[in-house]
N, C-alpha and C positions, 0 to 999 in steps of 0.2 A: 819383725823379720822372721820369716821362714828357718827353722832348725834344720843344720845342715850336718848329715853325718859326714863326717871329715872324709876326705878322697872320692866324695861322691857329688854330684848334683841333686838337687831337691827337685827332680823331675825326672820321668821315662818319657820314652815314647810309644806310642798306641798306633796302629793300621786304621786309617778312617776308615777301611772297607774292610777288612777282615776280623780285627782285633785283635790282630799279635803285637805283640809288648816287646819292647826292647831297653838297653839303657842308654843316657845319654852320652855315654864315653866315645870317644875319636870321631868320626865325620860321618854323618849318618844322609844318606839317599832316601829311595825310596823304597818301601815294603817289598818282599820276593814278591808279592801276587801283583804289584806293579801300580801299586795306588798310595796317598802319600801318607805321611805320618803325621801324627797330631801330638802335640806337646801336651801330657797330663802333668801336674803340679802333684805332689806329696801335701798338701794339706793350704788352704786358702790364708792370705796375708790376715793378720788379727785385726779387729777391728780400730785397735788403737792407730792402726797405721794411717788411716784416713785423718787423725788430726797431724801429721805431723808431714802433709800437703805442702800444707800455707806456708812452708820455711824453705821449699825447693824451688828451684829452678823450672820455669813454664819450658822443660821440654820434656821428650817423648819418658825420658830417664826417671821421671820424677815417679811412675810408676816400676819401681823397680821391682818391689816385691812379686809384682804380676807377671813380669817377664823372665826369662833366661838367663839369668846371672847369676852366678853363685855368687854366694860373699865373699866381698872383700876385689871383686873384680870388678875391673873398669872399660865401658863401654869404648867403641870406634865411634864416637862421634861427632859431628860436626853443628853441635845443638837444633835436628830434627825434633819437629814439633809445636806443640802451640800456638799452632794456626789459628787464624779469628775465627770467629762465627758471624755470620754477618747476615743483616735483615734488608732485604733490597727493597726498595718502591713499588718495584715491577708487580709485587702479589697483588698489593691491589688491585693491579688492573686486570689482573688476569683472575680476581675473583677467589684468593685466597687469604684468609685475615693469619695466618702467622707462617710463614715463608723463611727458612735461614738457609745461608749457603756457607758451606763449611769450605775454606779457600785451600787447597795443599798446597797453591802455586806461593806460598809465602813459606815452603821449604828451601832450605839450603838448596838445593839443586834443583828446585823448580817444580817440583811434584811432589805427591804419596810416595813415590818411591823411596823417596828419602829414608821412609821411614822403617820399611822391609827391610833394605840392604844394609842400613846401619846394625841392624838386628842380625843378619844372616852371615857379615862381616865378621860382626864382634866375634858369633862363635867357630866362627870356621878357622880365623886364625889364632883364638885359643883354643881349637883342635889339633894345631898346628900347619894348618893351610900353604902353601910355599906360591902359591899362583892362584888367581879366581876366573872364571870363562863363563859368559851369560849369553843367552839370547836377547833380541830386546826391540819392539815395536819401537824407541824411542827411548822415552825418559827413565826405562832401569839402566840402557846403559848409559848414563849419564851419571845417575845414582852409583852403578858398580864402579865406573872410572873414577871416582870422586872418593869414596868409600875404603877402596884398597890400596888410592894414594895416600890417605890420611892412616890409612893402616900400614903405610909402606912395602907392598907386596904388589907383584905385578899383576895387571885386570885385560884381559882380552872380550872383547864384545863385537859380538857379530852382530851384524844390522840388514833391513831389506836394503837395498840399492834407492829404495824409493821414498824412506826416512827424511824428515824435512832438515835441510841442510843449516840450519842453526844448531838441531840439538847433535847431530852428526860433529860441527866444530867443537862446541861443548865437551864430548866425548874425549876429543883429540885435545881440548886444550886442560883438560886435567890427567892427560898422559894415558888416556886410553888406548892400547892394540886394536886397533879399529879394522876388523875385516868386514867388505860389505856383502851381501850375499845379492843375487838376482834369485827374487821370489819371496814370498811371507815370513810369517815369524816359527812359524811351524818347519819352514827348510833352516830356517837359522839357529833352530834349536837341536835339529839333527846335526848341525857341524859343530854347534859346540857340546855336545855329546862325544863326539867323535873325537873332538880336540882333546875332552876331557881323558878319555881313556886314554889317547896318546902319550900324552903329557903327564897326567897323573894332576891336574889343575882340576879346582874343586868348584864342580858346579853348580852353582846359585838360582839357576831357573827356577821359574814360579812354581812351587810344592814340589819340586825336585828334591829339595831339603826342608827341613822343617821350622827354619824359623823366620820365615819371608813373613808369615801368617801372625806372627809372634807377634812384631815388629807394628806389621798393619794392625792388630788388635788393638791397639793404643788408640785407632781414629774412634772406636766406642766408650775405650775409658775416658779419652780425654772430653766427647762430645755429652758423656752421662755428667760429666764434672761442671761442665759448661752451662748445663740446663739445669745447675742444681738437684745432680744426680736422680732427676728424673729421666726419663727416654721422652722422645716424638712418638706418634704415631702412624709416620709413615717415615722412612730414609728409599731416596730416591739415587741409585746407584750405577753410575755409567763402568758396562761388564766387558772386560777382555778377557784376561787370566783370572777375575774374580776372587784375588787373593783380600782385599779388602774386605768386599763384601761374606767371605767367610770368617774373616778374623774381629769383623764386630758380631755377629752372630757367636763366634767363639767367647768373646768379651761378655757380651749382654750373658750369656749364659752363667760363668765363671761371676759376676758382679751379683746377681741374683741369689747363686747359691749360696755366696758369700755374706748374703743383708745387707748388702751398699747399696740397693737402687729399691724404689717405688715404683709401686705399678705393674702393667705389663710391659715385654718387649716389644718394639713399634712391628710392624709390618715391614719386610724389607722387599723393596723394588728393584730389580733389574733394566738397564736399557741398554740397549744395542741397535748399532745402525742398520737398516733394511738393508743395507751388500752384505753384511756378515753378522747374520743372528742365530748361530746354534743354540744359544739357550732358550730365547723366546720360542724355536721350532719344536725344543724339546716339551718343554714347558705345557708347550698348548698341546701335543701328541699325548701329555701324561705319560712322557718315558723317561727314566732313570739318569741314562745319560747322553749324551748329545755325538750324535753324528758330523763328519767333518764338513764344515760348508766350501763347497765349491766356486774355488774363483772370489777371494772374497774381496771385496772394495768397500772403501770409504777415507773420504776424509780426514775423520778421526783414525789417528795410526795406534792409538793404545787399543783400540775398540776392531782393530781387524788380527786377530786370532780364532783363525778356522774349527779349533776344539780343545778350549780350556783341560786343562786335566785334572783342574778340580771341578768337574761339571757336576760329576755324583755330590760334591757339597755344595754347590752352588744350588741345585733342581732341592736339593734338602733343605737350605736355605729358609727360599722361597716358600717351598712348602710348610714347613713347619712353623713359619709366623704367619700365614694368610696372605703372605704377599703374590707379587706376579710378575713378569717380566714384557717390556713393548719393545717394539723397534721401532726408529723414525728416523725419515729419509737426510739426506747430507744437506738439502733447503731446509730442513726444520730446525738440526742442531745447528748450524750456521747461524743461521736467524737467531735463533734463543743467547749463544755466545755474543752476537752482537748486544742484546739488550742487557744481558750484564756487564759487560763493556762500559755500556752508555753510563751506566753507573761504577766505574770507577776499576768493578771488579774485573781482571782480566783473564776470561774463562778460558780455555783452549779449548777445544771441539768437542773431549768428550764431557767436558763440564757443560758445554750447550747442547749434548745428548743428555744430559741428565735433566737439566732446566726442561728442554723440548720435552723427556719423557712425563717427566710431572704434569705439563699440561694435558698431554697425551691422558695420561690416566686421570685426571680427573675429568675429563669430555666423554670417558668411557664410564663414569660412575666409581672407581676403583679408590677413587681420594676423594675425600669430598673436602670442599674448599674453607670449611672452618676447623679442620682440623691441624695439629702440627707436625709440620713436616721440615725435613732436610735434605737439601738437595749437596749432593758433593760436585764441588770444582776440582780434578785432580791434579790439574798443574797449571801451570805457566802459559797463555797467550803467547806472550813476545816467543818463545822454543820453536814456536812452529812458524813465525814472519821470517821472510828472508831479509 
């Protein structure tokens, strides 16, 4: 365990963009210059602690030393985590010898999310939190209604109007304040903003606070754990708010300096759907960070967020493992969601943005088909059938 000075946390917090420091005491937003914070740890878990794995519980918690929790505290959770890993048929055919697909849809609430908001819960209400307010394409508020029930505090979630109407009941039927908005995730994040301040309810938007990213960093520990703490060489990653894809790139870092993993870090891929792809546009421009897309559509409702606000770490990401980011159309991830279907897994759309972008990239030369790769599912099929 982590040595903790009494009254304090064994963590600050840092400006990904600027480099101002702060501590982790009472409810932390985000930096004055307006970009998020990143959780630095006071010193990495001792190496002993990896043998003492095998006797924990397969969820997100079993990593505790990694995460935000002081001692002696006990998470909001609803056992997030330890999702399979799973090797479909399908690689074959498409001309790749070792294919996995990491399923979040086998979380408590149907997605990744689970795994963020459990994390952003925990400490918001031992900040002393009284109320939580999210924005949400979908499955975070599903997550935040579920999260602050089990926390016993009350969870307001704003949603498009246009949110598929199962995970909208979902919302309502774990006691969510369900307001809908007409427009994106981007007007639903200005009202709950808006609420926030009203109210004084603590907002849990993606890198709005600092430990959504915390929480998502677990999808790296758990998948280095998985592979017998080696990595892939390539993670194939369907991009909205991109809060995942920066928190295993935060992970693979933090495991490295630490001597827990072999090797290099994979390459990490971006996908996003051709109606809303601000990082792909950024990406190929070589700019820093991403402009808002106009009018955005698709299918996949996690994957239409007109301008991530962690783009500056996402464009860094990418950059700094060799990776790259594609877009492909609402017939291609459809199609690809179907074929893991056919096999059992039940992908939701941007899990077949992610399937679709892997083949995408390897037709482009970008993966080559004997290499190992991981593609994520991040939730639940059945959320989005009526």
């Amino acid at each position: 365990m982590r040595e903790a000075v009494k009254g304090a946390t064994p963590w600050s917090l840092e400006c990904s963009s600027c480099g101002k420091t702060r501590g982790a005491a009472g409810l932390a937003s985000v930096c004055d210059c307006g970009q998020p914070y990143l959780v630095r740890y006071a010193s990495a878990p001792p190496s002993d602690v990896k043998s003492l794995l095998a006797e924990r519980d397969w969820t997100m918690w079993r990593y505790r030393e990694w995460l935000p929790l002081a001692d002696g505290e006990q998470p909001v959770t609803l056992g997030e985590g330890g999702t399979p890993l799973l090797a479909p048929r399908l690689a074959a055919r498409h001309g790749f010898s070792r294919v996995w697909v990491k399923d979040e849809g086998a979380n408590p609430t149907g997605s990744f999310k689970a795994r963020g908001l459990a994390a952003a819960v925990t400490r918001a209400v031992r900040a002393g939190a009284r109320s939580l307010v999210v924005p949400t394409a979908g499955n975070a508020g599903v997550a935040l209604a579920a999260y602050a029930a089990r926390a016993g505090v009350p969870g307001r979630v704003y949603a498009p109007d246009s949110t598929p109407a199962t995970i909208l009941s979902q919302i309502r039927s774990f006691g969510g304040d369900l307001v809908l908005v007409e427009g994106h995730i981007g007007d639903c994040g200005a009202a709950a903003r808006a609420f926030a301040v009203e109210t004084g309810a603590v907002d849990v938007s993606t890198l709005r606070e600092p430990y959504r990213i915390e929480g998502k960093k677990t999808l790296g520990l758990e998948l280095a754990e998985q592979l017998g703490w080696t990595l892939p060489d390539a993670i194939v990653y369907p991009t909205g708010g991109g809060t995942g894809l920066i928190g295993m790139w935060k992970a693979f870092g933090e495991l490295i300096r630490a001597g827990w993993l072999r090797g290099t870090p994979p390459r990490m891929f971006s996908v996003q759907a051709a109606g809303c792809a601000p990082v792909v546009r950024a990406f190929e421009a070589g700019d820093e960070a991403c402009a808002a897309w106009p009018d955005p559509s698709t299918v996949a409702a996690g994957l239409r967020v007109p301008r991530p606000l962690g783009d500056r770490l996402i464009l860094r990401a990418l950059r700094e493992s060799g990776g790259a980011a594609v877009a492909v159309t609402d017939n291609q991830l459809q199609a690809a969601a179907r074929e893991l279907q056919a096999e059992g897994i039940d992908a939701c759309p941007e899990g077949g943005a992610a399937l679709a972008g892997a083949l995408e990239l390897k037709a482009r030369g970008l993966i080559q088909g004997g290499e190992r790769v991981v593609v994520f599912n991040t939730g639940a099929g059945w959320l989005y059938r009526a």
